[in-house]
N, C-alpha and C positions, 0 to 999 in steps of 0.2 A: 459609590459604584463606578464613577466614571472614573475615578482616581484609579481604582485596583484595575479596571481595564485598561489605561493607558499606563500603566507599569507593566502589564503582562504585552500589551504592543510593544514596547522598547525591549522586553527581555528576547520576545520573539526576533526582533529585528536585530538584536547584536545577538543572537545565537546564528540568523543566520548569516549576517557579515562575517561573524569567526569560522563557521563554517566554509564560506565560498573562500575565504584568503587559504585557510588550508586546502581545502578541494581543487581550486587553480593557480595558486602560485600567485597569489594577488598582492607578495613583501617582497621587496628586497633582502636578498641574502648576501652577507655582510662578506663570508667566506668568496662570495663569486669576485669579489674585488680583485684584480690584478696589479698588485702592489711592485713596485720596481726591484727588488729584492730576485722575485720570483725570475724579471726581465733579466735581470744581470747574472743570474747562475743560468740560465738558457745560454746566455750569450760567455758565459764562462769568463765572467769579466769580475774583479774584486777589487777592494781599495778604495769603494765610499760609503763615506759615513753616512751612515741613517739610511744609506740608499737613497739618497736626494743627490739626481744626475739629472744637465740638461745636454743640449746640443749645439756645438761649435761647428759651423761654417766657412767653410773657406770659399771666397766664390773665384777664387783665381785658378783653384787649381781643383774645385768643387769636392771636395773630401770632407766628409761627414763623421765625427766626431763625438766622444763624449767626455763629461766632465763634471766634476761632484763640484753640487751648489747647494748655498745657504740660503738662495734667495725663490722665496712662491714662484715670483711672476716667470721665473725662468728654468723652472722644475718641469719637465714632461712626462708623461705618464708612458711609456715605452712600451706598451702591448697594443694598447689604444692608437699611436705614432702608427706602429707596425699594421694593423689589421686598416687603416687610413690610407695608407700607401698602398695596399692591395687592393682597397677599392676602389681607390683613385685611378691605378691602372690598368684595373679591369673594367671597367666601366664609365668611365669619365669623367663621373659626377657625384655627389656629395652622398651618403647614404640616406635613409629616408623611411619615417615608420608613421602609422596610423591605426586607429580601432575602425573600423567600416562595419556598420548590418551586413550581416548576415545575407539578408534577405530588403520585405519592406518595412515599412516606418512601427512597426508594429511590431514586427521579431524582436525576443527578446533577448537575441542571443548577438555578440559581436564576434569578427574576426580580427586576428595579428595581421597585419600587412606590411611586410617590410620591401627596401628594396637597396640593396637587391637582395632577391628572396633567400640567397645562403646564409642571410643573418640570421634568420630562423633559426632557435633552438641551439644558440650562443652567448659569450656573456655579452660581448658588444652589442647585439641583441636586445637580450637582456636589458638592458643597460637605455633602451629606448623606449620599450615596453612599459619599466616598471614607472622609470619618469614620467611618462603622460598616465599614465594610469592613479598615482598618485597628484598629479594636477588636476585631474576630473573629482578625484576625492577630496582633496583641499577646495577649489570650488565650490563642494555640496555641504564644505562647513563640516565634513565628516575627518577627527582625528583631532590632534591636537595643534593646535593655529604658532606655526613655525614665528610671525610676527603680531607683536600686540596689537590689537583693535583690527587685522586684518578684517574685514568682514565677507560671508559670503555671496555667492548670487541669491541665493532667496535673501539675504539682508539687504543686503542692497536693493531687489525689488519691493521689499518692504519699507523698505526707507524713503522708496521713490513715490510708494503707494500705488506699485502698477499692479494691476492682475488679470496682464494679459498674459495668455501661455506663453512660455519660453523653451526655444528649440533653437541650440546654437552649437557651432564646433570650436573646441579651439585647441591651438597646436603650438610647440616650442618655437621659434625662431633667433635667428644671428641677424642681429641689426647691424651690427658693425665687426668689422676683425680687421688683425693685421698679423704682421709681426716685424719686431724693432730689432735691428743686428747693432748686438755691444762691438767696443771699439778691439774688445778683443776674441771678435768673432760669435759670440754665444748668441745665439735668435732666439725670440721671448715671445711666444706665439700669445695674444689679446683676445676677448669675444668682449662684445657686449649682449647678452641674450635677453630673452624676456617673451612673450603671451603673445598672440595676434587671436581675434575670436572673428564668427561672422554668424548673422544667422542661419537656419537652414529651416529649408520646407517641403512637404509634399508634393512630389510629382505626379503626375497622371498616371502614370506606371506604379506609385504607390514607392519608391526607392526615393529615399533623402537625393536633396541638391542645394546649393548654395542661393538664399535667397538674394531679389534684385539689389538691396538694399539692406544696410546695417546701421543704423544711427550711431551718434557717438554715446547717446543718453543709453543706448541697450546695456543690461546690466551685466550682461556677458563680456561691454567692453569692458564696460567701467572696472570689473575684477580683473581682467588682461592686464590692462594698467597700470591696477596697484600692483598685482602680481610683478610687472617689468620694474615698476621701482624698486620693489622691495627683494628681487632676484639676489642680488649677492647674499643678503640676508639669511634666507631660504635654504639657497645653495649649500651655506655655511652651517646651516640646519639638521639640513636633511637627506644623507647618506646620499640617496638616488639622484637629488636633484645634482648635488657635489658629481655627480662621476656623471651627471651630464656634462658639465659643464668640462671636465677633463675630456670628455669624447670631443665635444667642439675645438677646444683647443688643438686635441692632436688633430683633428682634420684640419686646419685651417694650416698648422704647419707642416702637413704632409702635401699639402698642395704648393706652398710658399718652395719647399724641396724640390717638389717635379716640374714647377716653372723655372725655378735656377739652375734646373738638368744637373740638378745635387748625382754623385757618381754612390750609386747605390748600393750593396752587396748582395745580389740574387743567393747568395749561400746563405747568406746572415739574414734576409728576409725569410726563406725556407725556412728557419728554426721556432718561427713564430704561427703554431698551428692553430686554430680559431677553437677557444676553449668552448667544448657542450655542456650547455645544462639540459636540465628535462623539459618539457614544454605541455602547456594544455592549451590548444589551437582555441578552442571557444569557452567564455565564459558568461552569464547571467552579470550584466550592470543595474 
């Protein structure tokens, strides 16, 4: 008996997983990619191969440039670059996305919170959403484990043998960037990315906050961790994580541009409009 009931709980629970991924847009959609192809017939530009173009620099006389390359580390994703540069100047500062309650600790409903708020209902957007929302999934051990042995926060609490409740956040970060200029001009934009977690608790108001104290033993780190080691891995994985890590890139070289007062084409940025998708504001985690 107890067997036939925990097979009709699992059936219940992945019918209703399949449901809420279709009912709110809970996958990545492969089509939302903005592939350079697409970049370089906007910009009416032809004559590379595969569409693997990066960006030459000139700092003497700050003319930005492009150029068909064979090599990864020097490929840029060109809508990504573009929709970087426009929030870098409209705003000053790095883009920036999160799930928040709703309400309090208890609502079962979360919201999208981007910033700045026009990312909403976009693929760059997109593109922040779908990543963290698939890093809360991998976390719960739910899907198929991107690296062997990775294990989750409930394994890992069981491995530690805690069972004390667990309430934590955790969010994408850039530990490190750069970007390295070849001797003939081309700039190779860097991330090192990876997990940061912390716990959280109830306030008196009943609304989450960051509690005083996170150990290093919480199992929320310990998964951040292996998560940060094992990030190229992942990346190379798994669609969403890859076109994060593309987004990171172009922001770090779209800022590396407006500190070298790179001479930019106000015509040629205008041709890059912020591609919409559909959006469902709250969903059931």
């Amino acid at each position: 008996k107890e067997a036939v009931e925990e097979r009709s709980r699992l059936r219940s629970e992945d019918y209703l997983r399949k449901r809420n991924t279709m009912d709110f847009g809970l996958q990545w959609d492969p089509k939302l990619a903005q592939p350079n192809d697409v970049s370089l017939r906007t910009l009416g530009v032809s004559g590379f191969p595969n569409q693997h173009c990066c960006l030459v620099f000139n700092p003497r006389t700050r003319a930005v440039g492009l150029a068909p390359t064979r090599f990864k580390q020097a490929e840029v994703n060109l809508y990504y670059l573009a929709m970087s540069l426009k929030i870098l100047k409209e705003t000053q500062r790095e883009c920036q996305f999160s799930l928040d309650p709703k309400g309090t600790i208890s609502d079962e409903k979360q919201v999208k919170a981007f910033y700045p708020s026009s990312l909403a209902n976009t693929v760059f957007g997109e593109v922040l959403f779908q990543a963290d929302y698939t890093l809360k999934q991998l976390s719960f051990g739910e899907g198929a484990r991107p690296v062997k042995d990775m294990m989750s926060i409930f394994e890992l609490m069981e491995q530690s043998g805690s069972t004390e409740p667990l309430q934590s956040r955790q969010w994408f970060v850039i530990s490190n960037s750069g970007v390295r200029r070849t001797a003939d001009g081309v700039v190779c934009p860097f991330v090192d990315m990876g997990v940061s977690a912390r716990r959280i608790e109830q306030g008196p108001d009943g609304k989450y906050r960051d509690a005083p104290m996170t150990k290093n033993t919480d199992a929320s780190v310990q998964y951040a961790q292996s998560f940060t080691r094992n990030f190229g891995a992942i990346a190379d994985a798994i669609p969403e994580i890859g076109e994060l890590r593309e987004v990171g890139r172009a922001m770090v070289l779209a800022r590396y541009l407006l500190e070298q007062g790179a001479s930019l084409d106000a015509r040629t940025a205008s041709k890059f409009a912020a591609v919409v998708v559909g959006d469902k504001a709250r969903y059931p985690m």
